[in-house]
One Martini backbone bead per residue (centre of mass of N, CA, C, O) as a GRO file, in nm:
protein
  383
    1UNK     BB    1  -7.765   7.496 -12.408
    2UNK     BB    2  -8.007   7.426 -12.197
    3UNK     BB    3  -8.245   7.649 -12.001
    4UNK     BB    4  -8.340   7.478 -11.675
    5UNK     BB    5  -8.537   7.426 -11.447
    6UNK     BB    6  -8.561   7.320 -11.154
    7UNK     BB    7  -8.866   7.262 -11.120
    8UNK     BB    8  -8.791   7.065 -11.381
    9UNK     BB    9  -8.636   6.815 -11.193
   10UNK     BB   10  -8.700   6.519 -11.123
   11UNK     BB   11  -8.762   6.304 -10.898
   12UNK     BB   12  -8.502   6.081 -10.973
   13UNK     BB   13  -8.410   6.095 -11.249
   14UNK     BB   14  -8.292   6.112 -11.563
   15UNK     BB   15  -8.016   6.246 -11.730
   16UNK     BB   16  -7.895   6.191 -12.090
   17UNK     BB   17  -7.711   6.463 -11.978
   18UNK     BB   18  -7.518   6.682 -11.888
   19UNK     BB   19  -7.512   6.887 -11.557
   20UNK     BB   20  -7.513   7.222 -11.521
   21UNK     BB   21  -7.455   7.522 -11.359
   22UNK     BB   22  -7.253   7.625 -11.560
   23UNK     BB   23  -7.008   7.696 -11.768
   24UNK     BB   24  -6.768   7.508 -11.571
   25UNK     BB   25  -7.010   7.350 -11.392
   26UNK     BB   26  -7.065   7.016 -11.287
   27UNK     BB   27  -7.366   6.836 -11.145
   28UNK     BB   28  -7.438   6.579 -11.338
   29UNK     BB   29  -7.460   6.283 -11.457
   30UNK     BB   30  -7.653   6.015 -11.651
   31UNK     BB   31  -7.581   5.814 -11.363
   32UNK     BB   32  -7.767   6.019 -11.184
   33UNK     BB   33  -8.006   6.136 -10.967
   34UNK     BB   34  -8.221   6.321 -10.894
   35UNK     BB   35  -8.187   6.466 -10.542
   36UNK     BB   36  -8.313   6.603 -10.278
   37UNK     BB   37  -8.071   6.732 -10.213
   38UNK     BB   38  -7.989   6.877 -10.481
   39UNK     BB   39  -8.237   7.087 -10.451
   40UNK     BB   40  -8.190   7.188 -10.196
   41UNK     BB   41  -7.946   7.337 -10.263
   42UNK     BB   42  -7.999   7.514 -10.500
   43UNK     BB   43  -8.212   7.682 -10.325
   44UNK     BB   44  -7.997   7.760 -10.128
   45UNK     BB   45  -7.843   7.882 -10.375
   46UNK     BB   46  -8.007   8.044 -10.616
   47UNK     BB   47  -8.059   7.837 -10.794
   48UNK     BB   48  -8.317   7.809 -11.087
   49UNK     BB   49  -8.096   7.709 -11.285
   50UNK     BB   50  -7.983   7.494 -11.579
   51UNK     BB   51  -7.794   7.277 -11.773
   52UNK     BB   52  -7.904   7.093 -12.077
   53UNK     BB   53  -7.924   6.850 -12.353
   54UNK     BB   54  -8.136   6.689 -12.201
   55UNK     BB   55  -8.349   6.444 -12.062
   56UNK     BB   56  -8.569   6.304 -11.871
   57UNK     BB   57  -8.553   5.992 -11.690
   58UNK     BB   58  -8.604   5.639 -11.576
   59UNK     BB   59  -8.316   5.579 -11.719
   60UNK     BB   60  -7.998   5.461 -11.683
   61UNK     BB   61  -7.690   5.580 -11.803
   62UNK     BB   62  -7.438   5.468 -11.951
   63UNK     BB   63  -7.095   5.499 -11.887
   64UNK     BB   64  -6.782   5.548 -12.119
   65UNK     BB   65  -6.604   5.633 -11.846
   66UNK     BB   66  -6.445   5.761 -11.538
   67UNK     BB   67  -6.602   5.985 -11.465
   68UNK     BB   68  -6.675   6.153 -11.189
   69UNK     BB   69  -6.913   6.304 -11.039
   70UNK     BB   70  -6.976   6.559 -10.875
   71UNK     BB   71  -6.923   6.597 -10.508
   72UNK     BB   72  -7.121   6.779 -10.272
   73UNK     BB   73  -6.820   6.911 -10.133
   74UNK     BB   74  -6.724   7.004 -10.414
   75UNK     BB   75  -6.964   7.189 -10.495
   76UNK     BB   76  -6.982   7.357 -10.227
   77UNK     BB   77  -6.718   7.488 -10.285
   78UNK     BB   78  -6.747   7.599 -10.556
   79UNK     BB   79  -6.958   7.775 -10.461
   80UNK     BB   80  -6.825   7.961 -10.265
   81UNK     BB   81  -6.623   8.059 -10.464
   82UNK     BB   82  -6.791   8.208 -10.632
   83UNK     BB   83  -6.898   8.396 -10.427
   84UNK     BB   84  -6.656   8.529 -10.342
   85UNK     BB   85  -6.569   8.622 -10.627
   86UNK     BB   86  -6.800   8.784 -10.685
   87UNK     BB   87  -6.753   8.972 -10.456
   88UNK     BB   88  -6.485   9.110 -10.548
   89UNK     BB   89  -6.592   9.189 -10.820
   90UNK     BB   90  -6.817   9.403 -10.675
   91UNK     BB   91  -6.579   9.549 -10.531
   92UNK     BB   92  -6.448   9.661 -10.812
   93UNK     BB   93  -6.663   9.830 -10.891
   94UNK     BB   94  -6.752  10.033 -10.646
   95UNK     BB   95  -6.452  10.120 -10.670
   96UNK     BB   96  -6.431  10.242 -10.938
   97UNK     BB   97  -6.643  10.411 -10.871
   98UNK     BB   98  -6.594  10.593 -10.646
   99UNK     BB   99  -6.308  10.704 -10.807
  100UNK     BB  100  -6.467  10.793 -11.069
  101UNK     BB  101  -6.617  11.064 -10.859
  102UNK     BB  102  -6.334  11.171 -10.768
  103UNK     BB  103  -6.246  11.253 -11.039
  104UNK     BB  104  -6.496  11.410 -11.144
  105UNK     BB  105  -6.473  11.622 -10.931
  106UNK     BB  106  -6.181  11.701 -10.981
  107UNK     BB  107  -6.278  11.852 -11.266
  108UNK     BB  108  -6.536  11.986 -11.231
  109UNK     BB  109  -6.497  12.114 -10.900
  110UNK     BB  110  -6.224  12.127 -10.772
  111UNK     BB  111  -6.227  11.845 -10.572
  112UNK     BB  112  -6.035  11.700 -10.293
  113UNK     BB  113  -6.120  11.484 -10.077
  114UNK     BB  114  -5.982  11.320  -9.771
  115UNK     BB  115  -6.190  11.163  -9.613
  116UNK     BB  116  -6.306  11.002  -9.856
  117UNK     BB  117  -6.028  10.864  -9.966
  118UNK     BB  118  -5.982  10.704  -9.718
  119UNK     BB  119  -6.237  10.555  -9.693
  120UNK     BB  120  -6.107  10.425  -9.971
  121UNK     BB  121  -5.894  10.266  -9.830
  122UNK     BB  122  -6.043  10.145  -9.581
  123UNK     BB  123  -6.179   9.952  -9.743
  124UNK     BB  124  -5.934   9.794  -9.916
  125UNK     BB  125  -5.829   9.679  -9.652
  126UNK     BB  126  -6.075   9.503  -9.557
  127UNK     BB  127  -6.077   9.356  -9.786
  128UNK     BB  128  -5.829   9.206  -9.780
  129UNK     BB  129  -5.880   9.068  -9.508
  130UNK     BB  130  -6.139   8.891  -9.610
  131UNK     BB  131  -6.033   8.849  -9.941
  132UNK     BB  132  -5.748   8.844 -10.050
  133UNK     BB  133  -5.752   8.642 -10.269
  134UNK     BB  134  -5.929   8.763 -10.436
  135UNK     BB  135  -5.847   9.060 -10.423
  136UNK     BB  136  -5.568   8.955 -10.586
  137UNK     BB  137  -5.663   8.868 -10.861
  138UNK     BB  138  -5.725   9.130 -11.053
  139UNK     BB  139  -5.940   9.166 -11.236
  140UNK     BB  140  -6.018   9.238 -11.588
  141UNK     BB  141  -6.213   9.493 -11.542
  142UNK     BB  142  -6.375   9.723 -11.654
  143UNK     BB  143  -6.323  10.057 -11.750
  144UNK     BB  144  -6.383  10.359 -11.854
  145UNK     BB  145  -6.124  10.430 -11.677
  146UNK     BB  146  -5.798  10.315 -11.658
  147UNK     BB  147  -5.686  10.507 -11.421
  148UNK     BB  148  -5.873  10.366 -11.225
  149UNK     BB  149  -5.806  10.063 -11.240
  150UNK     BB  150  -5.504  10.113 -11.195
  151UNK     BB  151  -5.533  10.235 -10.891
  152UNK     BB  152  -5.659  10.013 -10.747
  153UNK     BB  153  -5.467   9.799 -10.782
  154UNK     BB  154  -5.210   9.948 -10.660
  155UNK     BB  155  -5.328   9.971 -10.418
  156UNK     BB  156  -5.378   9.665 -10.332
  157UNK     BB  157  -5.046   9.628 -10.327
  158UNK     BB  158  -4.951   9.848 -10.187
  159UNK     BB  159  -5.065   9.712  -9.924
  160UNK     BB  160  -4.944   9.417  -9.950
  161UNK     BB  161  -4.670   9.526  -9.924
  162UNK     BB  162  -4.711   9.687  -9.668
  163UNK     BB  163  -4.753   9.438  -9.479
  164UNK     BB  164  -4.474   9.288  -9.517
  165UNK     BB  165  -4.374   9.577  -9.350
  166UNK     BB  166  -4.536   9.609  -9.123
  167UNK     BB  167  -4.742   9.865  -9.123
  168UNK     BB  168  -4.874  10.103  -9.002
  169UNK     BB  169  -5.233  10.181  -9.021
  170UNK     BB  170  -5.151  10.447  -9.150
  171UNK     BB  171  -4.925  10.388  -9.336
  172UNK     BB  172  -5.128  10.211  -9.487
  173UNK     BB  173  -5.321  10.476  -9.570
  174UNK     BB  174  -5.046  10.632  -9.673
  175UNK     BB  175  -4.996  10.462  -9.897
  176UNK     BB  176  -5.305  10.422 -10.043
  177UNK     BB  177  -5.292  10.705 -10.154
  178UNK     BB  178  -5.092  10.751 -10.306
  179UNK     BB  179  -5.176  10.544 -10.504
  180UNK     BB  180  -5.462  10.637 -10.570
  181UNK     BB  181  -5.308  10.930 -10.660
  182UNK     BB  182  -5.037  10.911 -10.840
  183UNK     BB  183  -5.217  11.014 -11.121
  184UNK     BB  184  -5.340  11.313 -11.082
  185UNK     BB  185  -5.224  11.466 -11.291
  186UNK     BB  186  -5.317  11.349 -11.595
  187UNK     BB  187  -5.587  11.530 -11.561
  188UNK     BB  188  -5.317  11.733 -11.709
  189UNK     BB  189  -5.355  11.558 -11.952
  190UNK     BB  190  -5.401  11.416 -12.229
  191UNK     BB  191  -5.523  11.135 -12.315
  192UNK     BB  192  -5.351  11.087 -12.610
  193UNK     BB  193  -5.132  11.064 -12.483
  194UNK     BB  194  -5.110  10.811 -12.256
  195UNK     BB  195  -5.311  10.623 -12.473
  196UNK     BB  196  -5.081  10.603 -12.700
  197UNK     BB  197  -4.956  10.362 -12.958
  198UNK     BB  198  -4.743  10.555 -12.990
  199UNK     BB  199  -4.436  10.766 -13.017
  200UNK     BB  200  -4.334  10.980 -12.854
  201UNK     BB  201  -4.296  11.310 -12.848
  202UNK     BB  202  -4.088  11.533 -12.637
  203UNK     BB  203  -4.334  11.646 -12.546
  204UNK     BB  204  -4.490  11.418 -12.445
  205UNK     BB  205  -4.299  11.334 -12.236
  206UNK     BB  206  -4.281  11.563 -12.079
  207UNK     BB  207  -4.539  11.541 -11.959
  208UNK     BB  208  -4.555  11.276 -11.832
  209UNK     BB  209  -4.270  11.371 -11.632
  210UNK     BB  210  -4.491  11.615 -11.483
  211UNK     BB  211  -4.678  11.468 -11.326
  212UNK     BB  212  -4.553  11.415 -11.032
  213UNK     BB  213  -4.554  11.755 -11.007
  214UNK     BB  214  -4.875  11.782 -11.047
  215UNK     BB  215  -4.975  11.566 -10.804
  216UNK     BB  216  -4.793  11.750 -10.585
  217UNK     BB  217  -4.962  12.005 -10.618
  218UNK     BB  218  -5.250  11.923 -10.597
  219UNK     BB  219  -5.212  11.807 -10.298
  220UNK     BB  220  -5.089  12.076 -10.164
  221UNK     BB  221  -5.325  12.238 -10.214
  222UNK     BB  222  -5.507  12.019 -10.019
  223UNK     BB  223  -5.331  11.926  -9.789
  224UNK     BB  224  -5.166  11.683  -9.803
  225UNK     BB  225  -4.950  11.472  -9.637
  226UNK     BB  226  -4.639  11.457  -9.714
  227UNK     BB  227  -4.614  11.137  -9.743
  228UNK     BB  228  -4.767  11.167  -9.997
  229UNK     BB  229  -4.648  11.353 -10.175
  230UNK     BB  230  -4.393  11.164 -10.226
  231UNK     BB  231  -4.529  10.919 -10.297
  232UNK     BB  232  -4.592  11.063 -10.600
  233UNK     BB  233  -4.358  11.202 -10.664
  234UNK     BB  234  -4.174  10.879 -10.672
  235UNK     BB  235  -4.339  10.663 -10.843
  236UNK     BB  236  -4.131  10.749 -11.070
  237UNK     BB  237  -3.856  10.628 -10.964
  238UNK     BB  238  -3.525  10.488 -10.978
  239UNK     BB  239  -3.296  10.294 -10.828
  240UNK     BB  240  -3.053  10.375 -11.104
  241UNK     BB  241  -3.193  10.704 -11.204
  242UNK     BB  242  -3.406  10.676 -11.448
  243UNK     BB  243  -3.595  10.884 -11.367
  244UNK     BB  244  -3.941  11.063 -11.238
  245UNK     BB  245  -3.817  11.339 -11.219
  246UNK     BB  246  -3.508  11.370 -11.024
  247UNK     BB  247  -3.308  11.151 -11.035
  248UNK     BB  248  -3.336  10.909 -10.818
  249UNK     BB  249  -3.157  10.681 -10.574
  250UNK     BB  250  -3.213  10.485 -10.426
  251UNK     BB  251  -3.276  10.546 -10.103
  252UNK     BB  252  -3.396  10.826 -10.167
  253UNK     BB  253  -3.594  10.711 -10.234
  254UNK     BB  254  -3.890  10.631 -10.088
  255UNK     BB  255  -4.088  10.367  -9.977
  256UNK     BB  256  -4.386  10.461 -10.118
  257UNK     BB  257  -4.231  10.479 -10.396
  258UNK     BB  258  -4.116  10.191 -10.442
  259UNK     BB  259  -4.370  10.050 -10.418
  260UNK     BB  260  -4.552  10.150 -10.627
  261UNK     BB  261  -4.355  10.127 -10.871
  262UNK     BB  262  -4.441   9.788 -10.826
  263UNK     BB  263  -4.739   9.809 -10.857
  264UNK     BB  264  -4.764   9.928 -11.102
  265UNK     BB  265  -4.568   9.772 -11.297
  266UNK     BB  266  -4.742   9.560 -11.289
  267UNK     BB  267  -5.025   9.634 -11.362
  268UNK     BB  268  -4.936   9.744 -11.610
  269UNK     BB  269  -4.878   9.429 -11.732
  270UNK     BB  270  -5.177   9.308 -11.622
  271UNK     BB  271  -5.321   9.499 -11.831
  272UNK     BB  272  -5.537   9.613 -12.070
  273UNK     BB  273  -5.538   9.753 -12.394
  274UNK     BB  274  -5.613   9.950 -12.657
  275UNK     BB  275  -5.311   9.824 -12.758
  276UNK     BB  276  -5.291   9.581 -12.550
  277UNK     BB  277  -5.264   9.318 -12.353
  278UNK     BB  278  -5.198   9.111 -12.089
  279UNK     BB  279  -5.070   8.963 -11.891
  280UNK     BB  280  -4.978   8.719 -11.697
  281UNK     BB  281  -4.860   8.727 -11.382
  282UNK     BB  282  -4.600   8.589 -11.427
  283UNK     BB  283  -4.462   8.753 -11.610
  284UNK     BB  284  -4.538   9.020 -11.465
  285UNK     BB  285  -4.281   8.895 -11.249
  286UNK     BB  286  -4.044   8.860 -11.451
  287UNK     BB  287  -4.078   9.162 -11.580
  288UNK     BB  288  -3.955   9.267 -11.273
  289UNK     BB  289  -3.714   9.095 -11.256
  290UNK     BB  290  -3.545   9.215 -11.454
  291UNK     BB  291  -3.492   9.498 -11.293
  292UNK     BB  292  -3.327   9.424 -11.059
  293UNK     BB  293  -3.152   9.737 -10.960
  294UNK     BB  294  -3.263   9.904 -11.160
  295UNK     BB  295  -3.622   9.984 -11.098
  296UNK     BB  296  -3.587   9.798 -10.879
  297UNK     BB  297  -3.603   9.700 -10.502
  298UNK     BB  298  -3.552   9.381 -10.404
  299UNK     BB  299  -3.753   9.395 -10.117
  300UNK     BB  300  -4.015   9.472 -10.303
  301UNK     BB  301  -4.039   9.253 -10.489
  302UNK     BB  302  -4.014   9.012 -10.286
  303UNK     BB  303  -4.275   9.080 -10.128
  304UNK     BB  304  -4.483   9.043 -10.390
  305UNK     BB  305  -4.411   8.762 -10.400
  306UNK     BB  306  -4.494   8.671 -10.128
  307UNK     BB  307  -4.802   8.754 -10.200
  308UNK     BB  308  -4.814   8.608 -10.498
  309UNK     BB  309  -4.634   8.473 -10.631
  310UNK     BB  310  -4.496   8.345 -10.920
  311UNK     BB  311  -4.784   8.193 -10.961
  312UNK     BB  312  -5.053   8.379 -10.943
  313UNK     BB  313  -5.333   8.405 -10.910
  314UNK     BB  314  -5.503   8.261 -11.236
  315UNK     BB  315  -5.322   8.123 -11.316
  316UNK     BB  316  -5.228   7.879 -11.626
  317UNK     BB  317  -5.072   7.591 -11.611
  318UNK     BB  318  -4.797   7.346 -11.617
  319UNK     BB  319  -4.701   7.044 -11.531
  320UNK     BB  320  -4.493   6.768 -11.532
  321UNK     BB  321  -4.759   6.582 -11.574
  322UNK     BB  322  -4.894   6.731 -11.820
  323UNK     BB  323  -5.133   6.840 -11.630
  324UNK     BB  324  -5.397   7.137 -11.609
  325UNK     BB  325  -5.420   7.455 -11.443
  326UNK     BB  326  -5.535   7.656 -11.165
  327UNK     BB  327  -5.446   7.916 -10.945
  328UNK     BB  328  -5.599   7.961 -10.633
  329UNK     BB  329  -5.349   7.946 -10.419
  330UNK     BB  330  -5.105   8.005 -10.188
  331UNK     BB  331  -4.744   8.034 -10.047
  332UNK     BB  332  -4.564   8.232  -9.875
  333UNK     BB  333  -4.315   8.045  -9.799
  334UNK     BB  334  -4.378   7.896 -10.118
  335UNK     BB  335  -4.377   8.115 -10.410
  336UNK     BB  336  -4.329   7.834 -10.636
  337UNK     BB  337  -4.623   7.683 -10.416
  338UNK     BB  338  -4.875   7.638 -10.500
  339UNK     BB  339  -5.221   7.616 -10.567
  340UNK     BB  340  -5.398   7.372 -10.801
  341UNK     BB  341  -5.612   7.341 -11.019
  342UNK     BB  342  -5.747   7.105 -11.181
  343UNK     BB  343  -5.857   7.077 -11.547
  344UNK     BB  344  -5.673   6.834 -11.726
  345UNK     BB  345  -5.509   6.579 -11.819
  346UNK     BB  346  -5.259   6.425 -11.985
  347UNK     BB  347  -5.495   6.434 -12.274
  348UNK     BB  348  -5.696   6.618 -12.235
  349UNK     BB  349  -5.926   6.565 -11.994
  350UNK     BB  350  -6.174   6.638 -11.785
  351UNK     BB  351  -6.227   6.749 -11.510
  352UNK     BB  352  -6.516   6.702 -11.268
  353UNK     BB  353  -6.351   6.761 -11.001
  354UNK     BB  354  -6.099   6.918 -10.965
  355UNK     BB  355  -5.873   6.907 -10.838
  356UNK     BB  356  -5.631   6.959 -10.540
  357UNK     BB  357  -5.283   7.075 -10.553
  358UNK     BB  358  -5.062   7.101 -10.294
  359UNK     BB  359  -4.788   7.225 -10.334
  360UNK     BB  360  -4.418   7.135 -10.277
  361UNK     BB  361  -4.054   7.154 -10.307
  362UNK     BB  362  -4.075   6.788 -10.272
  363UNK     BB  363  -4.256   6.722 -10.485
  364UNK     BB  364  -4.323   6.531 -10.767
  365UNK     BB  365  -4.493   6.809 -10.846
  366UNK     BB  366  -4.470   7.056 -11.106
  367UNK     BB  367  -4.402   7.361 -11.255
  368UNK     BB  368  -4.321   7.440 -11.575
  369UNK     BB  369  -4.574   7.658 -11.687
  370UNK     BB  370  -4.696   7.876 -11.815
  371UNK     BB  371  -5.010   7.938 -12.058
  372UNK     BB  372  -5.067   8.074 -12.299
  373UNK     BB  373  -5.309   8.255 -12.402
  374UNK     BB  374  -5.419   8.054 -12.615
  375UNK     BB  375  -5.383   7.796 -12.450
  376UNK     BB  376  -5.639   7.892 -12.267
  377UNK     BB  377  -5.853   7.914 -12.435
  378UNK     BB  378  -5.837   7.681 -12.493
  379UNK     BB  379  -5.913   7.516 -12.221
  380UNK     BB  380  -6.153   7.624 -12.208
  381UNK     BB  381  -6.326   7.502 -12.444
  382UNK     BB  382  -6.266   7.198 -12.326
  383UNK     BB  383  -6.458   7.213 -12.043
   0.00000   0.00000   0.00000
């Protein structure tokens, strides 16, 4: 498609081809006048192009489907959604330099603030409250250094799990702080151990297994106060016993590390490595219910359910009815029952208005199942 300036879209004229806003969003379809009012919104939002492979004209073109432009209350519904998205997009890149400049300060300076540290875990507490929404959806946005990113998304469900136990304001500082430092051993290991698709040989498993000793030393001598060290040292300790360094069992387990390791568990499932994609985020929720009592503690599973949902912001869904959409907002009450954007009916054909549908456990539609990879591509693809 050209891009075209909006300065350049006649008041009152037809185009005789559909006019995008992006990618995504369709602005008006060529039975629709260029209206005064929809200039002044687009200056309003900061949009000075549009695309579309039509031309201007003063005849109006029929339609030969029946879908409707986008109404400008669902435009206007659809660009807030953008920008609050762009703003969380945005606070994960700053939050990801932020960590790794504290990380890189702790390799080349032996530096590891506490204050500094704080403040980031106070940012993303903040986030969290302003934006709940977006800043759960976990973007997979690159990131330099693999530790960062992960460390990041740990954190922020690590928060969201502490707020579910409704963990006092310190205590939820001082679970993000564990959160945002647990893999800080790793630090103390060659990179192509931790980063290898190979398996691992004796002495590489051992190395591993010594990072939460090694993370819970390396802040114990910065002083960090003593239930982050240990949310740190439990991090990889499993309900079961099967975990480590010390092979905790149950209740034995610090609730800082049982958190964790739910929420690194996730973060490590639905994130792209350079030898393999992430899951997406329902998978990511089943593949931790397979643990429930074995790896994972069943009330901190629940818990994760209930802030994201079986079927997490982001996830790509098969409704009942044939048609297909994108999961945008939860339902902390009824964790099987999101809201989906629709975004093609069951003939698979786009909706250009892209309802709404807020699921319900008794509504005549359900979600039937998440969709693959492949199928989420071609679903972009035919929008």
């Amino acid at each position: 498609m050209k891009k075209v300036s909006v300065m350049n879209l006649p008041l009152g004229s037809y185009i005789d081809a559909p006019v995008f806003l992006d990618e995504e969003y369709i602005l008006l379809s060529q039975d629709i006048p260029i209206s005064e009012e929809l200039l002044s919104r687009l200056k309003e939002w900061n949009y000075s192009h549009v695309f579309t492979d039509g031309t201007p004209s003063q005849t109006r073109t029929t339609r030969t489907d029946s879908i409707h432009t986008i109404s400008p209350s669902i435009l206007e519904q659809n660009i807030q959604e953008r920008e609050m998205n762009d703003e969380a997009q945005e606070f994960f890149s700053t939050a990801f330099d932020w960590l790794a400049k504290i990380f890189d300060n702790f390799q080349k300076k032996d530096e590891l603030r506490i204050d500094e540290i704080t403040e980031l875990v106070k940012e993303i507490i903040s986030k969290i409250k302003e934006n709940r929404r977006f800043i759960m959806s976990l973007p997979d946005i690159p990131a330099a250094n693999y530790l960062v990113s992960h460390s990041v998304k740990t954190t922020i469900l690590s928060v969201v799990i502490g707020e579910h136990f409704k963990l006092a304001p310190h205590k939820l500082i001082e679970l993000g702080t564990a959160a945002l430092l647990h893999q800080i051993g790793m630090f103390k290991i060659p990179e192509h151990i931790y980063m290898s698709d190979k398996p691992l040989g004796e002495k590489e498993r051992q190395a591993i297994m010594a990072q939460p000793v090694l993370g819970f030393r390396i802040l114990k001598s910065f002083d960090f106060p003593m239930p982050i060290l240990v949310g740190v040292l439990e991090s990889h300790e499993r309900i079961d016993g099967t975990g480590y360094p010390r092979k905790l069992s149950g209740n034995k387990i610090s609730l800082y590390g049982q958190i964790i390791a739910v929420a690194t568990g996730y973060t490590a499932a639905t994130s792209s490595r350079p030898y393999r994609g992430g899951l997406d985020g329902h998978s990511g929720i089943m593949d931790l219910l397979k643990n429930i009592g074995r790896a994972y503690d069943e009330k901190v599973i629940k818990a994760l359910i209930f802030s994201l949902s079986l079927y997490p912001i982001g996830t790509y869904v098969e409704l009942s009815n044939g048609t297909k959409g994108i999961v945008i907002n939860i339902n902390p009450a009824a964790p099987k029952h999101p809201t989906v954007k629709l975004l093609v009916n069951e003939e698979g054909t786009a909706y250009m208005e892209q309802p709404i549908l807020e699921m319900t456990p008794d509504g005549d539609i359900q979600i039937n199942r998440s969709l693959s990879v492949a199928e989420v591509v071609t679903l972009k693809t035919n929008l």
